[in-house]
N, C-alpha and C positions, 0 to 999 in steps of 0.2 A: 811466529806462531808455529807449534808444529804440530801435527796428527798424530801425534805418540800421546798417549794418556799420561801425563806426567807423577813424579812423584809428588804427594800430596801431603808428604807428613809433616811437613813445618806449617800449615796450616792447621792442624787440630788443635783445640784448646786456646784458639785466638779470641774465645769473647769474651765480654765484659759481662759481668753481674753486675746486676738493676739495684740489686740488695745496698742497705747504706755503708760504705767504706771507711772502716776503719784509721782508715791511713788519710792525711788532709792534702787532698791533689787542688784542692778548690783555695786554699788560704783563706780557710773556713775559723780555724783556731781562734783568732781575734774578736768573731763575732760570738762563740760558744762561752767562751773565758769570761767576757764582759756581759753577760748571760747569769755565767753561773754569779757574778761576784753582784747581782742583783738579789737574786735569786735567796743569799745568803745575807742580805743587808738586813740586819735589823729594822731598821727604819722604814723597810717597803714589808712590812710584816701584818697582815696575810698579803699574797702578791699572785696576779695572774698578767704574764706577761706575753704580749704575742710575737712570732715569727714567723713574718709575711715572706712570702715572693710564689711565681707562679709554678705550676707544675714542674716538675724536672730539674728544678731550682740549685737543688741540694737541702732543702729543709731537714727532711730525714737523716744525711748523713751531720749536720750539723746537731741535730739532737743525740745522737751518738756523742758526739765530742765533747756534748754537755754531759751526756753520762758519765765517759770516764772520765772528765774532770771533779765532777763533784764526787766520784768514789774517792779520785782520792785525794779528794779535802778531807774527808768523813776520817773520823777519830785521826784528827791531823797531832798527833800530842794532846787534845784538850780534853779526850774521851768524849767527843759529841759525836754522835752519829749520823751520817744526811741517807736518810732512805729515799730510791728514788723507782715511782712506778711507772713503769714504760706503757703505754695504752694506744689503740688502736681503733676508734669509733667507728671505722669504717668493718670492723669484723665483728660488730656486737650481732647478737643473735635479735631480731628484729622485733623475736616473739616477747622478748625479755623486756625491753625496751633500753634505752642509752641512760637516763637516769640512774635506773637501779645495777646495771652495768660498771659504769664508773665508780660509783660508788661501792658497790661490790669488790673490785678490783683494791680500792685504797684500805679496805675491812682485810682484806687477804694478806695484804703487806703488811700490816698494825701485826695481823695477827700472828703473824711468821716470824717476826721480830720480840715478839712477848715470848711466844709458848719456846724461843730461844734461848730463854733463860729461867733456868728452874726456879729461882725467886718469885719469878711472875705467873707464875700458871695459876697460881688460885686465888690472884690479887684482884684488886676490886676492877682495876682496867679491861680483865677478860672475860668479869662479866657483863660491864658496860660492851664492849664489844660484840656481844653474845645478843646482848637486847637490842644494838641497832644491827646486827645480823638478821634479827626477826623482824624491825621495822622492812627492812629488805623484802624479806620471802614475803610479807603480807602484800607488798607493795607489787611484788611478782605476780601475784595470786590475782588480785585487781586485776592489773593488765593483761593477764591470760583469761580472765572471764570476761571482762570486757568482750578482747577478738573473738573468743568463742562464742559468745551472744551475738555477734554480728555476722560470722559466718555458719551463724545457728548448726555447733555445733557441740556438742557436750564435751568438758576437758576430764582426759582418764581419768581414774584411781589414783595411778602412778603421778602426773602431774601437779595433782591437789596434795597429796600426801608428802611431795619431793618440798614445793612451797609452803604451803601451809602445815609448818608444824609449832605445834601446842608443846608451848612452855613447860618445863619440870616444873617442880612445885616450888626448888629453891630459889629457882629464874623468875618464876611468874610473880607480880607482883599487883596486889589488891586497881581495878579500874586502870591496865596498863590502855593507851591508847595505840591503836592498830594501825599498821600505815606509817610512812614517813611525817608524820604531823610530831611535831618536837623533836624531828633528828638533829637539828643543826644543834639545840643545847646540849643534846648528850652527844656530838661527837664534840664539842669545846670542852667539855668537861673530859672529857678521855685524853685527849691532845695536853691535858692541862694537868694530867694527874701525874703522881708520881712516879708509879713504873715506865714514864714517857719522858722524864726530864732528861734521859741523854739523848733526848733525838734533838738536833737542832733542827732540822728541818724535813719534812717528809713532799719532795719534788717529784710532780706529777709529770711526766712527758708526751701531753696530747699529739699526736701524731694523725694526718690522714684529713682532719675536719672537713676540708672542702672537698672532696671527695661522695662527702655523705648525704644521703636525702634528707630534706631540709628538716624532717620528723626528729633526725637522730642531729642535727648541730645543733637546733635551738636548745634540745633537751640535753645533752651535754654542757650547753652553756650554762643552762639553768642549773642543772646539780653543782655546778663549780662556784656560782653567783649565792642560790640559796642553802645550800647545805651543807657544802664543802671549805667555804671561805672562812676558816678561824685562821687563829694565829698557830703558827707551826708548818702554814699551807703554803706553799708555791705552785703555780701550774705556769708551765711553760704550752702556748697553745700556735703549733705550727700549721698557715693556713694560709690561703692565700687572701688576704682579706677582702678581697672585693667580691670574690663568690660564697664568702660567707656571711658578709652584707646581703646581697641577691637569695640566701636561702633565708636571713631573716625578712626579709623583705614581703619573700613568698607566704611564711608562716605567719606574719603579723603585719596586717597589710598598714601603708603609710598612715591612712587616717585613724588607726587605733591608736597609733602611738603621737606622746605629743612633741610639739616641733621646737626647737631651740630657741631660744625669745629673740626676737628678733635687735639687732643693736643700730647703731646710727651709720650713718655713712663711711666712716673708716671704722667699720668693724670687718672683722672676717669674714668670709663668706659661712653661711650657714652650713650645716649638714645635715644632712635625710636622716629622718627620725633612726631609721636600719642602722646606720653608722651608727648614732647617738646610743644606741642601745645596746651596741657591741662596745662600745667604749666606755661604759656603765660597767660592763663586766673585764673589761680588760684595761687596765691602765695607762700603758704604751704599749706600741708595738715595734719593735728590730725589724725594718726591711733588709733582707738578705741581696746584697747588691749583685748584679749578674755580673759574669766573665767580663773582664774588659776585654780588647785585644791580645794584650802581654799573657793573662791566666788563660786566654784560651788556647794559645801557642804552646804557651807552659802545661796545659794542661791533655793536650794533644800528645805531645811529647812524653809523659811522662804515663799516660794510661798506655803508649805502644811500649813502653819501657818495663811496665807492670806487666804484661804480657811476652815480653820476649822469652825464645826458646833457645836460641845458640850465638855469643856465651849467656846465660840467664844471669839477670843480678838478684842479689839476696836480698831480705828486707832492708838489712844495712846499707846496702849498696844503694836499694833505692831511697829511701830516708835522706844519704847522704846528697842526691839528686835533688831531692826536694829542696832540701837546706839550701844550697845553692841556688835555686830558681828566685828562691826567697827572698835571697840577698839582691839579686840583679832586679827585683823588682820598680826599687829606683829605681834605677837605669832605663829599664821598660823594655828591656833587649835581652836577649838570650846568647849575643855574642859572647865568648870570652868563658862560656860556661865550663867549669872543672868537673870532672868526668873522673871514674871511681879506676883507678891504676888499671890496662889491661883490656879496658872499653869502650869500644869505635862506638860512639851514637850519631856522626856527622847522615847515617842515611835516615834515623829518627828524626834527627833534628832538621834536613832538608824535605822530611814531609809535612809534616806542623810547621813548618817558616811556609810553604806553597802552598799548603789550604786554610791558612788560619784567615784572611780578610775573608774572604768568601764566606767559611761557618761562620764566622763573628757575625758579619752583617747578616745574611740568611737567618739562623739559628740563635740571634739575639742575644748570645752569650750563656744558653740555654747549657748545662752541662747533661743531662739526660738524654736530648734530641742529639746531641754532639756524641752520646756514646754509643747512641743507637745507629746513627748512620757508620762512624765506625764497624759496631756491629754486622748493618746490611754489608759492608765494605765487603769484611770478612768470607761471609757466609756466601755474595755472591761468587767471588773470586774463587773461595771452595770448590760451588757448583759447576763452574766452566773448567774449574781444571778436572773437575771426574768426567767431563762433556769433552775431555782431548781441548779443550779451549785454551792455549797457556800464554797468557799476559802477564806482563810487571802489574808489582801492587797499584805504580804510578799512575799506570794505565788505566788502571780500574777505578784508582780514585778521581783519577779525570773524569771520567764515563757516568759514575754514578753522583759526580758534583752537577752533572747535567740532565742526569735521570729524575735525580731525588730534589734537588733545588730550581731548578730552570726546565720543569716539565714541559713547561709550550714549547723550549728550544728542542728538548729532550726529540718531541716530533716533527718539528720541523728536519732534525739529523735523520729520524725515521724515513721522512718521505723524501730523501735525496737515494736513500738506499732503493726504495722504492721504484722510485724512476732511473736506477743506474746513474748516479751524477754523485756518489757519494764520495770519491775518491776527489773528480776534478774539483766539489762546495769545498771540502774542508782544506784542498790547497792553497783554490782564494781564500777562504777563512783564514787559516793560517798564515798565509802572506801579507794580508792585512793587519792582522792583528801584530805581528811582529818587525814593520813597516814603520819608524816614526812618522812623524805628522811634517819633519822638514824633509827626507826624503821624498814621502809623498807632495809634497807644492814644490818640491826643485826638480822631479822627474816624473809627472804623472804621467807619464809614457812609456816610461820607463820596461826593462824586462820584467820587475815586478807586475806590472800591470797586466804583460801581459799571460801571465802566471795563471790571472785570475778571472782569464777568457775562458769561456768555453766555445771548444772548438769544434768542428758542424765535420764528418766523414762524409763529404758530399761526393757523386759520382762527378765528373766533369766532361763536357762532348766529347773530348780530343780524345776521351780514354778508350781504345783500342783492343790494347792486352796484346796487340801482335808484334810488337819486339820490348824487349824487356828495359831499352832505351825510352821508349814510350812511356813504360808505363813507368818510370822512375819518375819524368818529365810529372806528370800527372802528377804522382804523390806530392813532389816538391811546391807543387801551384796549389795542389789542397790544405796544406799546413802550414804553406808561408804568408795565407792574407786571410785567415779564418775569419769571422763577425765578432767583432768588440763587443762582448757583455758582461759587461764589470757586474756580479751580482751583490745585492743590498741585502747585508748582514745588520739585525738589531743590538744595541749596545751590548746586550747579556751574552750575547754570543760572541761578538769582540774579546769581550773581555774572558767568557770561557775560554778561548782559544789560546789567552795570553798565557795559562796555567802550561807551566811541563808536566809529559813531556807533547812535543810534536806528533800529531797521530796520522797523517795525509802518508806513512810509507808503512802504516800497519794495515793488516788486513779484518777490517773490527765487522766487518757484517755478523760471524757465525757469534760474537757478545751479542752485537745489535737486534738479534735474532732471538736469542735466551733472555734478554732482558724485557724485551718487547714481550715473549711469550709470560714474563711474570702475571701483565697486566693484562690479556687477553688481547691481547694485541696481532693480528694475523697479516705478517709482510704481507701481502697478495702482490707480486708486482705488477708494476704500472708501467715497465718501460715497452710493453708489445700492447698491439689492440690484441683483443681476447682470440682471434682467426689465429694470430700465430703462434700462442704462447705453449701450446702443444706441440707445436711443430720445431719449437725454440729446446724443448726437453730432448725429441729427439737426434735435434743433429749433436746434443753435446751428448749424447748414448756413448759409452767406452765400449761396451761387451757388443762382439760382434753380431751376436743374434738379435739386438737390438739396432744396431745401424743397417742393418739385412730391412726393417720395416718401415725406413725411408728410402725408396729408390731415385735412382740418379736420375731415372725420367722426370721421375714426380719432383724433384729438382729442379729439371728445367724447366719442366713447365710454369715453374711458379714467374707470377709478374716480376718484373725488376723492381717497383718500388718495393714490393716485400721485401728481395733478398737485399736492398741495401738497406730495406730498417734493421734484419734479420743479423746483419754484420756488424749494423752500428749497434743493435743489442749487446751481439755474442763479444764484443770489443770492450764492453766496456764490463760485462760480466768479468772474461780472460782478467783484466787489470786488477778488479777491485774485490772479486771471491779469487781469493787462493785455491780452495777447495775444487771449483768449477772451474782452474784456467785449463788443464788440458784437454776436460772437453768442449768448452769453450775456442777451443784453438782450431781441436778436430774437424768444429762443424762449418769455424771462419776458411776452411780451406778446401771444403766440401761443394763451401756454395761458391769460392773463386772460382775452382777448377768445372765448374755447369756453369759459371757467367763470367767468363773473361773480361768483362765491361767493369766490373767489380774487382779486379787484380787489386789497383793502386787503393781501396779502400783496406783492402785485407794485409795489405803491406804497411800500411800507416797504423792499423790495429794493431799489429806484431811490433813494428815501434814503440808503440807505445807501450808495451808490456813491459810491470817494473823489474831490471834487472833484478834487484834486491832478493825481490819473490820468485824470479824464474824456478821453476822444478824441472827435475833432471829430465824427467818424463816428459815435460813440455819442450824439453829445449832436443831431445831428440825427434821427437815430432816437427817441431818446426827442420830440424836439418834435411828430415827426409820429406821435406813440399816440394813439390815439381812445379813450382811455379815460379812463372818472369819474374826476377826483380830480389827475389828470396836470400842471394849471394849477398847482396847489400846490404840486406836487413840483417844477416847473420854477421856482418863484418861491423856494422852501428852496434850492434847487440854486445859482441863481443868487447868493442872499445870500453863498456862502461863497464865491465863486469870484472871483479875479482877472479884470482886464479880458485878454483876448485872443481867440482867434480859437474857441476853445469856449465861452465863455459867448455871444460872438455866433453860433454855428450853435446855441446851445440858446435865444436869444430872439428872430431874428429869423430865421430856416430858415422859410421856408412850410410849414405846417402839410401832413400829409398826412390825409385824408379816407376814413376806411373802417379796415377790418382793419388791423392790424402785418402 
């Protein structure tokens, strides 16, 4: 992690649109194709046929795929046309009502395809079309004075006059009847006339239904059932069918409707009148089957593929990806995958292999939920790198598999932060988790075990501080027989830990921090009683006018159990905040040098600082402590450490002479 604000720019333009996809990541094709070849069967003529599955499914983008498949059937050689209206119930104007809506919408498309051909403008179909245009506006007209009589309010000028408009003289015809009352026969007679015989079929693509308040699904169903249902008609109705069960349900309660007859002992089980009544209006229904494991790997894989920025692949490129996924779906593995000349995916492909059982199971094979967490993926990782926060994607996809999925764990990690223990949980964590089950029964005493101690910075009587023999003696008796407490980790945390990468030698407080902040979340720490935690800010003060307002008196005065909780705080702060180890160091060497009795504590804290994280800054500070024992810590320290420009400011920094 470093405190440079990094560059950010291969992060912009990493989301995903919610919008239905063009392109088939889902091996959706299958289910649209056998769709359309319904769709077009003579035999299921007129035909409403539905496409279940639940929110986030893919319904949407699967009605897509029906679209451009039945364009281009349409004048396939035979010169028959499939006109296909795309419709939306969830956007209908409420004032209008969903009836005259839908209906509306299939008059629009008739009429766009007539007045297309100058043969047809003055043919008898445009003006049947014209007359159920007016069964329309009257039916509009109702429904707007209706609401207005109940919100007793009068409908404009403009309103009455937009709906309610009075036939020409050539239109109007002696006792015409007002209202949708005889629509369904003149729209069969339209559908059935001559300027309509190259249409083979005019395909309706309901979108959104369960979505809608139960006012606008029943009333949609019903336009499709009573007045839309001739021959010429398809409606494709994407929904998830059991909440649109529940809005019939709400609309027309059980005992209006009647119940299935009941049959003998091997019959089937009944169904609630609400089913019985959507299936009155719908014939079958295509369940849209969820992601298995294999499409959701495949499909992980291939949405960070759609997005990539350097090298980018072209549509071709990516198509060609797909085509392959396709193939190995046998197989059920993504080993072996051929990859477009030129193009390293092996880090795509080892992120979608390490999070796919996790979203599977979680996310149910949801493909929406799976692009939205993507999405948060993204966006956070953004926010912390403009925050100087700079993680691997790994990292973050770890973090927020446990934010977003495993929230009870999510705080439990919180409150290790909390108490300062967050570094030593996730080592046991980690060590457990990556542990098998016969190592652990052939050494449960093992060094691993004891990895996953937490260990106690106790003072000890012998400790002295008055030769630096002493106090080595001391440290070595504090750290060699600590208190065995294996802490208990719940399955979901096991198993989070088992994901790469390893997190126990990063420093994730300042994420843990930002992420906590999304949900109002306020660290308060816990590891001081509230007497010290002011006191704990100023010893880690860097600007001198600020350590000027803790004096060395007031130092000594403090009791010793304070200044050893004070050390085992600042000790474990030093370790586990990067940001806070140098003045976390400053204030451990403040309170050695006012309580000598506490040397072998502050020696064992500087031990235990991760080489990995040392800063230069720290590591000259630590050279220049005048304290017993400090030569030894700096010669441990250095053992572990790589050559660079910290182990040189911790051995050859000029010593400083006197107090920390």
């Amino acid at each position: 992690m470093s405190g440079e604000i990094p560059d950010v720019g291969d992060l912009r333009g990493r989301l995903w649109s919610d919008e239905p996809s063009k392109i088939d990541f889902l091996a959706a094709r299958a289910v649209a194709e056998t769709i359309s070849d319904a769709v077009l069967d003579d035999s299921l003529d007129p035909l409403a046929i539905g496409l279940s599955g639940p929110w986030g499914s893919g319904k949407t983008t699967v009605l897509e795929l029906i679209k451009l498949d039945l364009d281009n059937r349409s004048d396939a050689g035979d010169g028959k046309t499939i006109l296909t209206v795309r419709t939306d119930p969830w956007r209908y104007d409420p004032s209008v009502g969903a009836k005259e809506s839908l209906i509306a919408e299939v008059l629009d498309v008739l009429t766009a395809e007539l007045e297309s051909k100058p043969e047809t403008k003055t043919g008898r179909a445009i003006k049947l079309l014209k007359k159920l245009a007016r069964r329309v506006d009257w039916a509009k007209a109702i429904k707007l004075a209706a609401k207005t009589s109940l919100a007793l309010q009068i409908p404009s000028v403009d309103d009455l006059t937009d709906l309610i408009r009075e036939p020409s003289e050539d239109e109007a015809s002696e006792g015409e009847v007002r209202g949708l009352a005889g629509f369904r026969a003149e729209f069969e007679e339209l559908m059935s006339s001559d300027e309509l015989k190259h249409i083979r079929r005019v395909a309706v693509l309901v979108d959104d239904l369960d979505r809608c308040l139960v006012d606008t699904v029943v009333e949609t169903l019903e336009a499709i059932r009573l007045f839309l249902s001739v021959k010429g008609m398809a409606f494709v109705i994407a929904a998830d069918e059991e909440r649109v069960a529940e809005a019939i349900r709400a609309k027309l309660p059980e005992w209006t409707m009647p119940e299935e007859r009941p049959g003998g002992k091997d019959a089937l089980p009944t169904e609630p009148p609400s089913k019985l009544y959507l299936h009155k209006i719908v014939q079958t229904t295509v369940p849209l089957p969820a992601l298995g494991a294999f499409d959701t790997e495949s499909y992980v894989l291939l949405l960070q593929l759609q997005n990539r920025v350097d090298p980018q692949l072209t549509d071709e490129q990516l198509q060609a990806v797909i085509d392959e996924c396709t193939k190995l779906r046998g197989v059920g593995a993504l080993d072996g995958l051929k990859t477009p000349t030129g193009f390293d995916i092996q880090q795509e492909l080892a992120f979608a292999h390490r999070l796919t059982t996790i979203l599977y199971e979680k996310f149910m094979g949801n493909p929406r939920r799976i692009k939205r967490f993507l999405n948060d993926l993204n966006i956070r990782r953004s926010i912390a790198a403009r925050r100087g926060i700079s993680l691997d994607l790994d990292v973050v996809a770890k973090l927020m598999v446990l934010e977003v999925l495993l929230p009870d764990q999510f705080q439990e990690v919180l409150s290790w932060l909390r108490t300062g223990e967050l570094r030593d949980r996730l080592s046991a964590l980690e060590t457990l988790a990556n542990t098998s089950k016969t190592e652990e029964s052939d050494d449960t005493a093992s060094a691993d075990e004891a990895t996953a101690q937490e260990p106690e910075m106790e003072e000890t009587e012998s400790a002295s501080g008055s030769s630096e023999k002493d106090a080595k003696a001391v440290a070595e008796r504090e750290t060699a027989a600590p208190v065995a407490v294996v802490p208990v980790f719940s399955d979901d945390l096991i198993r989070w830990a088992k994901l790469l990468p390893d997190l126990k030698e990063i420093d994730l407080s300042p994420y843990l921090h930002l992420a906590a902040s999304f949900s109002g979340d306020l660290l308060v720490s816990q590891e001081l009683p509230q007497r010290l935690r002011d006191l704990s800010v100023q010893l880690m003060a860097l600007r001198t006018v600020d350590r000027m307002l803790l004096s060395e008196d007031r130092l000594k005065a403090l009791p010793l159990e304070d200044v050893r909780t004070l050390v085992r705080h600042l000790g474990l702060r030093a370790r586990d905040r990067i940001q806070e180890q140098r003045g976390a160091v400053s204030g451990i060497g403040r309170l050695a040098a006012a309580h000598p009795s506490v040397v072998p504590m502050a020696l064992d804290a500087f031990r235990r600082l991760p080489v990995k994280d040392l800063m230069v800054a720290t590591a000259m500070h630590l050279r220049g402590l005048a304290i017993p024992g400090m030569e030894d810590v700096i010669t441990d320290l250095t053992s572990r450490m790589s050559d660079g420009p910290e182990k040189k400011a911790l051995t050859t920094a000029p010593a400083t002479v006197g107090r920390p």
